[in-house]
C-alpha positions as CSV (number, residue, x, y, z in Angstrom):
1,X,-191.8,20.6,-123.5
2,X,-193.7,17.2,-124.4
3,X,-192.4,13.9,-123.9
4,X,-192.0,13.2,-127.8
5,X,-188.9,16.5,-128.2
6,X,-187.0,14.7,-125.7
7,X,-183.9,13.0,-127.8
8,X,-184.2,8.6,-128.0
9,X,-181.2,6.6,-127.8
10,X,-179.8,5.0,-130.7
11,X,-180.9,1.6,-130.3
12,X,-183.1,-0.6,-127.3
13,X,-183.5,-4.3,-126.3
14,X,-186.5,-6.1,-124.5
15,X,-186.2,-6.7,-120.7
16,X,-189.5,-8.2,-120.1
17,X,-190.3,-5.8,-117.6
18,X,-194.0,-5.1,-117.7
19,X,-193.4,-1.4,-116.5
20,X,-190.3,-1.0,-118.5
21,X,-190.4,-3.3,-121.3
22,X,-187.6,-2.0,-123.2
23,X,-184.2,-0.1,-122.5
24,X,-181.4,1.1,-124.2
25,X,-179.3,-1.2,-125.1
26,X,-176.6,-0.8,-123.2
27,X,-178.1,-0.4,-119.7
28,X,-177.8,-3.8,-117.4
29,X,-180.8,-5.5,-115.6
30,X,-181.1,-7.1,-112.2
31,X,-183.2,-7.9,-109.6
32,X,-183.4,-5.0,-107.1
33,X,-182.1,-7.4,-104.5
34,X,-178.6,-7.3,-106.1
35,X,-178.5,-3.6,-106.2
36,X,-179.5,-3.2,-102.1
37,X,-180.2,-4.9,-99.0
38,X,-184.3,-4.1,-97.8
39,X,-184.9,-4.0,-94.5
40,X,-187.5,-2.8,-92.1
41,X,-187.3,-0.3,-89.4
42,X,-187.8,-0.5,-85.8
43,X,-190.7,-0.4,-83.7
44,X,-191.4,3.2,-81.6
45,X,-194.4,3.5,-79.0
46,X,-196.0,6.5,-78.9
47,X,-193.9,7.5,-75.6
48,X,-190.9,7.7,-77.5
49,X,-191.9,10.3,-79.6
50,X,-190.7,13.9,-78.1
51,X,-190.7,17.6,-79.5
52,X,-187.2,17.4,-81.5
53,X,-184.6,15.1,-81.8
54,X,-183.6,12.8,-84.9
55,X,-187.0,13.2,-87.4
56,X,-189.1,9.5,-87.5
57,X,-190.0,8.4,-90.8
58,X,-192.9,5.8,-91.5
59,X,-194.5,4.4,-94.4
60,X,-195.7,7.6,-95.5
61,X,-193.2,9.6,-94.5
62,X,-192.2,12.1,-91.7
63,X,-193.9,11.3,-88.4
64,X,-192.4,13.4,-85.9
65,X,-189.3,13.4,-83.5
66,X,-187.4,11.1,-81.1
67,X,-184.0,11.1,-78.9
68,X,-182.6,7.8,-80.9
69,X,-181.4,7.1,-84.4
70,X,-181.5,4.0,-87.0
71,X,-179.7,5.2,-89.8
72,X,-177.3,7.8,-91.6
73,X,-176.9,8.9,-95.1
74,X,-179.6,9.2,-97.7
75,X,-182.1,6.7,-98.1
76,X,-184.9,5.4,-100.2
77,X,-187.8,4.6,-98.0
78,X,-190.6,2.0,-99.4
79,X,-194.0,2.2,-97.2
80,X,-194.4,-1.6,-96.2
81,X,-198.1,-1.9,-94.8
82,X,-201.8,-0.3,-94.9
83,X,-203.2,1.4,-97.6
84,X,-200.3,3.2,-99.1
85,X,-198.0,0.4,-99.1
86,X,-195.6,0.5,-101.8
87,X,-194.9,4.7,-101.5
88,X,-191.8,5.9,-101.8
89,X,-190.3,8.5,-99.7
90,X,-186.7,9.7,-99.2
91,X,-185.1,10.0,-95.8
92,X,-181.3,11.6,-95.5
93,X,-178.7,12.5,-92.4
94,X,-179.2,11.1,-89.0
95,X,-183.1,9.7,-88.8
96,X,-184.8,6.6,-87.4
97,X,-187.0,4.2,-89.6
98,X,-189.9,2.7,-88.1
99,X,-191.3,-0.5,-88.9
100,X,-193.8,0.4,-91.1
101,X,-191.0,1.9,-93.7
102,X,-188.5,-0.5,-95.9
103,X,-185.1,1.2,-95.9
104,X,-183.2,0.4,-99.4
105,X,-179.8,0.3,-98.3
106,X,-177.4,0.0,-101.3
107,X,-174.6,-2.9,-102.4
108,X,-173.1,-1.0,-104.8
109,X,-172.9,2.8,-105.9
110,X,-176.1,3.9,-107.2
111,X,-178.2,7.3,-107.4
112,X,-180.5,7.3,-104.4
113,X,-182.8,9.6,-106.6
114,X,-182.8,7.5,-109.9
115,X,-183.1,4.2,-107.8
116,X,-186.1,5.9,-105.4
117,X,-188.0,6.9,-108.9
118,X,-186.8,4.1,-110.3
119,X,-189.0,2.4,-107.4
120,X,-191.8,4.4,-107.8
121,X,-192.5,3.9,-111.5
122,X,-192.6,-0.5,-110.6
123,X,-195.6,0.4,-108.8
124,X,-195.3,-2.1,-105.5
125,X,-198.6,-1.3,-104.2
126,X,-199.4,-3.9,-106.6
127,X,-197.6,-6.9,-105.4
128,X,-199.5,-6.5,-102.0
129,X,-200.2,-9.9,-100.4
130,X,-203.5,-9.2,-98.8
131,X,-206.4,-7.4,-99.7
132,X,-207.8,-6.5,-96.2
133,X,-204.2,-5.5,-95.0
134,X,-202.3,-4.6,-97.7
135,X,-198.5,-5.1,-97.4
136,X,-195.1,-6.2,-99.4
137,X,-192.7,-8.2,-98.5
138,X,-189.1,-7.4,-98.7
139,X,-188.6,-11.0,-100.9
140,X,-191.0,-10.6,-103.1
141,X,-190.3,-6.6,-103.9
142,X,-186.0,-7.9,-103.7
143,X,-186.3,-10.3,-106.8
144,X,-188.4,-7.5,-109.0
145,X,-185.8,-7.0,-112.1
146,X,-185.2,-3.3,-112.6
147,X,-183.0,-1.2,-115.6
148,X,-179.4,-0.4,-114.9
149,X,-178.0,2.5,-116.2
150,X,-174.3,3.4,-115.4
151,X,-173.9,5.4,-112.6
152,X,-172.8,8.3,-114.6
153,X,-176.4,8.3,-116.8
154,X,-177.9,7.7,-113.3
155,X,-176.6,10.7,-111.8
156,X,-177.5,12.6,-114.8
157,X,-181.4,11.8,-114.8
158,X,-181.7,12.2,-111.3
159,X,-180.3,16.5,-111.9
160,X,-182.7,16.4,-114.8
161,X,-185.6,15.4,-112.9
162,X,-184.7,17.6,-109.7
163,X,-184.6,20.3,-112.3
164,X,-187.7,19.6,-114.3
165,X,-189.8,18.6,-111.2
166,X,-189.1,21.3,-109.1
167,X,-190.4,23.6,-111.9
168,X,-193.8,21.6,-112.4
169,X,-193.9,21.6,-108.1
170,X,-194.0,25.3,-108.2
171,X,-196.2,26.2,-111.4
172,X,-198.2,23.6,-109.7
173,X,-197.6,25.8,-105.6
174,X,-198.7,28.7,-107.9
175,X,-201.9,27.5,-108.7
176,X,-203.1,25.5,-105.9
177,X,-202.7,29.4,-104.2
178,X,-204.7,30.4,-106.7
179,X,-207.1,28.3,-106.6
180,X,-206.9,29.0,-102.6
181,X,-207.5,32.9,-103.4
182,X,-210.6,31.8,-106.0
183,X,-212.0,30.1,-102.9
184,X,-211.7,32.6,-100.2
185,X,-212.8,35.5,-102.8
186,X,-216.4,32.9,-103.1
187,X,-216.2,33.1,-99.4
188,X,-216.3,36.4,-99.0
189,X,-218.6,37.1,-101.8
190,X,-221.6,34.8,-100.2
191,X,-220.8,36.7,-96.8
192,X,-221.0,40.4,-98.1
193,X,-224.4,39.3,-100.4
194,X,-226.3,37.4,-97.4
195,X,-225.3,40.2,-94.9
196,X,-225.6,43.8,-96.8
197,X,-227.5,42.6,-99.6
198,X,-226.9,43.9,-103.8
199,X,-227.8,47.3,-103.0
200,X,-224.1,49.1,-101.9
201,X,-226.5,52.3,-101.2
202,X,-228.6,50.6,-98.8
203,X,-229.1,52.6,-95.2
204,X,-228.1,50.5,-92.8
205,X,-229.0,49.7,-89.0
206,X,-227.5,47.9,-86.1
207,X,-229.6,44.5,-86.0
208,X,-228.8,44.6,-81.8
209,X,-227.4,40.7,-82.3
210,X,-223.6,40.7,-81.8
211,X,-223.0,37.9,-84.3
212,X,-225.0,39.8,-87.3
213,X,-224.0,43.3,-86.5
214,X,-225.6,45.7,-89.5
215,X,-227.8,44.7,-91.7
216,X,-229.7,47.1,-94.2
217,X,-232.5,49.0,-92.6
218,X,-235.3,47.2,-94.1
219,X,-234.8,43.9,-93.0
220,X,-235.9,42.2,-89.7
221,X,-234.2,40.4,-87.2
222,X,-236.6,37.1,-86.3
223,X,-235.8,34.3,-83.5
224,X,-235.1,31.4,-85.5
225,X,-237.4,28.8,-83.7
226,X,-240.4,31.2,-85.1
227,X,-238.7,30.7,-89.2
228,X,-238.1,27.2,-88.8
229,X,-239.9,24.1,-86.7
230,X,-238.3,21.4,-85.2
231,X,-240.3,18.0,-87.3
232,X,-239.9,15.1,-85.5
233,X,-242.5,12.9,-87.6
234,X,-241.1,9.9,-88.7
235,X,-240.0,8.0,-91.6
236,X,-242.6,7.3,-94.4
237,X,-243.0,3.9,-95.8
238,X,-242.1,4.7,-99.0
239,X,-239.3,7.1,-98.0
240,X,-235.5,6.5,-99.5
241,X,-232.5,6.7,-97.0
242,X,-230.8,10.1,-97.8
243,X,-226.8,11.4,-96.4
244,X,-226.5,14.5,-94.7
245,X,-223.0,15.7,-96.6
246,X,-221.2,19.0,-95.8
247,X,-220.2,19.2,-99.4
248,X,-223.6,18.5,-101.3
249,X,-226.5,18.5,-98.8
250,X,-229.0,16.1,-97.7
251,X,-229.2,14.0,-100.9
252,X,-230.3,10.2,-101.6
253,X,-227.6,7.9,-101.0
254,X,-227.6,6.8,-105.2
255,X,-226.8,10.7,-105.5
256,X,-223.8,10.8,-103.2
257,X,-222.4,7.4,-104.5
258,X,-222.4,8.9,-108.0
259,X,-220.5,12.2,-106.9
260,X,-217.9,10.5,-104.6
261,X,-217.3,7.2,-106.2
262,X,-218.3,5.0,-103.9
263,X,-220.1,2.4,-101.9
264,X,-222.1,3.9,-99.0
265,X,-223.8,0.6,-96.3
266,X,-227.6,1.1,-96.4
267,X,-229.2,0.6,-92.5
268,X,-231.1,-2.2,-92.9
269,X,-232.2,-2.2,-88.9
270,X,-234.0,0.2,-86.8
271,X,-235.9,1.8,-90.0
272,X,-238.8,2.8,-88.2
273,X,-236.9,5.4,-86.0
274,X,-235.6,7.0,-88.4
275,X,-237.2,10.7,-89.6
276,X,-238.9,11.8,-92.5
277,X,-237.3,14.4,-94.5
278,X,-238.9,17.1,-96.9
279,X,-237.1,18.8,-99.8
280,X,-236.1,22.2,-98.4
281,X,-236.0,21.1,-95.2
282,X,-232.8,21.7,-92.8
283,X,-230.9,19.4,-91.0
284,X,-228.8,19.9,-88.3
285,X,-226.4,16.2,-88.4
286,X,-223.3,15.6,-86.6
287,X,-221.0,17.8,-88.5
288,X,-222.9,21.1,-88.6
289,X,-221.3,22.3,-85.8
290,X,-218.1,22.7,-88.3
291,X,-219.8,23.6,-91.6
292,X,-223.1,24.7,-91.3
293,X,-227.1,23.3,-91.3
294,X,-227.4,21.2,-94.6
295,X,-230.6,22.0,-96.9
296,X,-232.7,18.3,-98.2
297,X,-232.7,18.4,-101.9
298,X,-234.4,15.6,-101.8
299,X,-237.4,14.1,-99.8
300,X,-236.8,10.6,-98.0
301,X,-235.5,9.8,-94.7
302,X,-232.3,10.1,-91.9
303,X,-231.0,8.6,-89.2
304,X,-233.0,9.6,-85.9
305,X,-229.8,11.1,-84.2
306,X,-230.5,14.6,-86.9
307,X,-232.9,17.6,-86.0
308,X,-235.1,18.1,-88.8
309,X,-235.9,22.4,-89.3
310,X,-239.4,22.7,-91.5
311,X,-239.4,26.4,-92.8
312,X,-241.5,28.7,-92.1
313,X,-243.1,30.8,-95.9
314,X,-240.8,33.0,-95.1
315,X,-237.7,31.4,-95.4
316,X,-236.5,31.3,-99.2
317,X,-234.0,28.3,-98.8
318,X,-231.9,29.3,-101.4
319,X,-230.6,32.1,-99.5
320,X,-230.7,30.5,-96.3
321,X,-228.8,28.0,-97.8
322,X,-226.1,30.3,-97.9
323,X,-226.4,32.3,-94.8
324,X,-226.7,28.7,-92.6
325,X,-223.4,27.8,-93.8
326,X,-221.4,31.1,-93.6
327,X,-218.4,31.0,-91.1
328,X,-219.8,33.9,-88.9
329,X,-223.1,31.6,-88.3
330,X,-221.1,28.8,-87.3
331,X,-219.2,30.4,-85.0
332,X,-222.3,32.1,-83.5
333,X,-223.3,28.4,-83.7
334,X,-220.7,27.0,-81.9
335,X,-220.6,29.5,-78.9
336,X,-223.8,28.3,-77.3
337,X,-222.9,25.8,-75.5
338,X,-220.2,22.8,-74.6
339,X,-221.5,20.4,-77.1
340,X,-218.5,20.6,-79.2
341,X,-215.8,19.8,-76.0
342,X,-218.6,17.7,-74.0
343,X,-219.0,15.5,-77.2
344,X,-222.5,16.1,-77.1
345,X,-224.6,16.7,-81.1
346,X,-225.8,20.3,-81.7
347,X,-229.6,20.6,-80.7
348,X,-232.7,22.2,-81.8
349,X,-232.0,24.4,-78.4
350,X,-228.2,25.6,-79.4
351,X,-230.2,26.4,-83.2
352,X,-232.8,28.8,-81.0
353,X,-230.2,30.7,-79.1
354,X,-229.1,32.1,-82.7
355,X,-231.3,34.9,-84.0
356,X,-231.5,35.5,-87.7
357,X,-231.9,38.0,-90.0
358,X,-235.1,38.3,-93.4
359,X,-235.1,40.1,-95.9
360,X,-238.0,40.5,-98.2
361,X,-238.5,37.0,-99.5
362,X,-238.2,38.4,-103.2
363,X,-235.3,40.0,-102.4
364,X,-233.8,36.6,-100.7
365,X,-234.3,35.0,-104.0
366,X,-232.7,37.8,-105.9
367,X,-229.4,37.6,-103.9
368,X,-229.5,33.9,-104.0
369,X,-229.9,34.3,-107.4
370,X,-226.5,36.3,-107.5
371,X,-224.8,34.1,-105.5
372,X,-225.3,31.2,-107.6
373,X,-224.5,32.4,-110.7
374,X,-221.4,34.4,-109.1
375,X,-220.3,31.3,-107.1
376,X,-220.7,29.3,-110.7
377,X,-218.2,31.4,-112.6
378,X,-215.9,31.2,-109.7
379,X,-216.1,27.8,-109.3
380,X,-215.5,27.2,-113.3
381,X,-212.2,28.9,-112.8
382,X,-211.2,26.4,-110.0
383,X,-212.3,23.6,-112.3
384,X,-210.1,24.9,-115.1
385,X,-206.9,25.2,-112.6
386,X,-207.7,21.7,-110.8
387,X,-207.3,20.5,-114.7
388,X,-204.3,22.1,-115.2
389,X,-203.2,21.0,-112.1
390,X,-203.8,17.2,-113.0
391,X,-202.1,17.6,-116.0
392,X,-199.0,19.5,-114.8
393,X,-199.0,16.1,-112.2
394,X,-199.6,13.5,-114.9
395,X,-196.7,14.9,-117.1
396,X,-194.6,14.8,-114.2
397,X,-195.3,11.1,-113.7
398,X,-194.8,10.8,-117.2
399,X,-191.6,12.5,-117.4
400,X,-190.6,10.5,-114.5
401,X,-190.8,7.2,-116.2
402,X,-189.5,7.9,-119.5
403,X,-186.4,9.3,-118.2
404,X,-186.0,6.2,-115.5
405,X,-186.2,4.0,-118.3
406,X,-184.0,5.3,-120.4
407,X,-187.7,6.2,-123.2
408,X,-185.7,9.6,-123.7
409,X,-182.3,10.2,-123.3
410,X,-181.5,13.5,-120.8
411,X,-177.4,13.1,-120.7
């Protein structure tokens, strides 16, 4: 149902309120310090956590258990430091409050539910007092004037919005699973292409490598420091400084600004350590011991720490851009050695130890091929549910605040 079928009231007045600049007209206003007392929690080391007990609530919410108690009853809970300063969370029964969360403790009878929304639709993240910590005080956020509706119209928007919420939660549960089923079906799609191949008739043969198992008759088994070369040569002068990124590849740093929205530091010392990368090329950073060797789309340079992998002409690296970042690879990966629990990177050595598979190069490009333009329609769909998904969450927010401030009229 959109915002604009919900019934108005008859008639509204100004508040000057930036976020709620006009109510019905009879609803009260006041500053938030005359409807409750703020204060912040206590402090808790890490020592006085334990593994049940009262549950202990932060800035952003549930932290964990101890053996004491702060508070009882039900409680709005305003984050008072760090980044998400100015979330709200609830917190109800017996429970301790730490420092980092405001408990709003109320004067006079109000709905914890309409006053917590209430809170959340002022936006305090916004009055934070510093940039490089960000945090709100307990005066400034106490003489912020806030809508009044009676208790009884208070209680009544706070059932309509546990109502109408918990149905946009759950059409919102349903596709987040879906989206989670569209993801591991991609999964599994990449695995059975890179590992059987297109043809479902295919004889097949025991490769004699534990991690690959069968693979279809034609195709060879090859020890991977024979398909790829370890490059050690160095930066070029004219090279651009590229990120190694589990999500997109080794791409230039402009690149990975653009797609993720923001600033990434340039090294400005030590550029003549650093190693020259060629499109196609592999790289083995500090993550691929959880997702896989990243493929270069683009020629420049890395930091010195990475292993470079030059293919050999038989490696198409659009299939072996898939197969290098399957979950059976990885794990294969991952069982050579201690790196992981010793700290230490992943090496050209632990790369060695891992024989691969070939298949006919033209036949490489022809599942890659399928992949990509399977993997495209799949990932369409998720795009479509993400959006749907926003929207469900925007319309929420919007419902939210109209029926907070009294924009439609739910009783």
């Amino acid at each position: 149902m959109s915002i604009a079928a919900y019934p108005k009231y008859e008639s509204y007045k100004d508040t000057s309120i930036k976020w709620s600049p006009e109510i019905p007209q009879h609803w009260g206003i006041m500053p938030l310090k005359f409807m409750a007392r703020m204060k912040s929690g206590d402090t808790i080391t890490a020592e006085q956590f334990t593994s049940d007990g009262f549950p202990v609530y932060g800035g952003n919410g549930f932290r964990g258990f101890t053996d004491r108690k702060t508070h009882t009853g039900k409680f709005v809970l305003i984050g008072r430091q760090g980044a998400l300063c100015g979330n709200v969370n609830y917190a109800h029964d017996d429970f301790f409050a730490t420092e980092h969360a405001i408990v709003v403790s109320p004067k006079r009878p109000i709905e914890t539910i309409w006053l917590g929304e209430a809170i959340r639709c002022a936006g305090f993240n916004q009055l934070s007092q510093s940039a490089a910590q960000p945090g709100i005080s307990t005066e400034v956020i106490g003489n912020q004037r806030f809508p009044f509706p009676p208790l009884p119209e208070q209680r009544a928007i706070a059932a309509f919005l546990d109502n109408k919420c918990a149905k946009i939660d759950q059409a919102v549960r349903i596709k987040e699973a879906q989206i989670k089923l569209l993801r591991e079906r991609r999964q599994i799609l990449i695995q059975q292409a890179v590992t059987r191949g297109l043809n479902p008739d295919a004889p097949m043969k025991d490769s004699g490598i534990d991690w690959i198992g069968k693979i279809p008759a034609h195709w060879k088994v090859w020890r991977s420091k024979f398909l790829f070369k370890q490059s050690k040569e160095l930066a070029r002068k004219n090279d651009i400084q590229l990120s190694a990124t589990q999500s997109f590849g080794v791409i230039s740093q402009e690149k990975f600004e653009s797609l993720v929205g923001r600033r990434v530091v340039k090294i400005s010392t030590n550029l003549d350590k650093r190693k020259h990368v060629e499109l196609n090329d592999f790289v083995i950073s500090m993550r691929s011991f959880q997702g896989g060797l990243e493929r270069a789309y683009s020629t420049g340079c890395i930091r010195s720490s990475y292993v470079i992998l030059r293919p050999a002409p038989e490696v198409n690296p659009d299939f072996f851009g898939y197969l290098l970042k399957t979950p059976r690879y990885i794990h294969a990966l991952q069982i050579t050695g201690n790196f992981i629990r010793d700290g230490q990177d992943l090496t050209f050595e632990n790369f060695a130890d891992v024989d691969l598979y070939v298949p006919p190069y033209q036949e490489q490009a022809e599942i890659a091929d399928h992949i990509k333009h399977s993997c495209d329609r799949i990932d369409d769909a998720i795009k479509i549910k993400q959006n749907q998904i926003a929207k469900l969450k925007e319309y929420k927010t919007t419902l939210i605040n109209a029926a907070v401030t009294g924009k439609i009229k739910v009783s």
